[in-house]
C-alpha positions in Angstrom: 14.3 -12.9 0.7 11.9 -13.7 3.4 8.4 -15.3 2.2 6.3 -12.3 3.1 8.5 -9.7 1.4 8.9 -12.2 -2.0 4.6 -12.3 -1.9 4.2 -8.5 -1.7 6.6 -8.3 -4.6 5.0 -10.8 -6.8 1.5 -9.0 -6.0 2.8 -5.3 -7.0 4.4 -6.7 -10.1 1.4 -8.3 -11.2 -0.4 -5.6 -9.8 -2.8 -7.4 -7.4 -4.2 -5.3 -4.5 -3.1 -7.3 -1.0 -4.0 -6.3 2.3 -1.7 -6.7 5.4 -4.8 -6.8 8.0 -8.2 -8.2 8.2 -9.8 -5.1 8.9 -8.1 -4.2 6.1 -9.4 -6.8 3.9 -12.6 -6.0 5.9 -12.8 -2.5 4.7 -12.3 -3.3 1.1 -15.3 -6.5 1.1 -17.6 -4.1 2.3 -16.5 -1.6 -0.5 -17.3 -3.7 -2.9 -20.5 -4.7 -1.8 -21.3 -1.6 -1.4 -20.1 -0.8 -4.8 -22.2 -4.1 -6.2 -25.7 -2.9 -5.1 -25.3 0.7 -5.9 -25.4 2.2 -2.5 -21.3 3.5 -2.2 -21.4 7.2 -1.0 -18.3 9.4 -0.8 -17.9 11.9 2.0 -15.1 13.5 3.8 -13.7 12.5 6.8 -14.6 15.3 8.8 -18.4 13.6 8.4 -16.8 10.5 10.4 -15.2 12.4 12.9 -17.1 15.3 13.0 
């Protein structure tokens, strides 16, 4: 089993969120800062690509 597919394993068994990119990753940090000061809004995508 290669070392990449053996980590994503051992994350989703212990169910720990990975993420395969660093905008990825990106996305999430600014989630949960966004989440942390009380400013995380939800709207539909159509608002993005409108």
């Amino acid at each position: 089993m290669s070392e990449t597919k053996s980590l994503r394993r051992a994350t989703l068994m212990q169910k720990v969120p990975y993420y395969t990119t660093l905008s990825g990753m990106a996305a999430v940090a600014e989630a949960i800062a966004a989440l942390k000061a009380g400013s995380l809004e939800v709207r539909p995508l159509q608002e993005y690509f409108a």
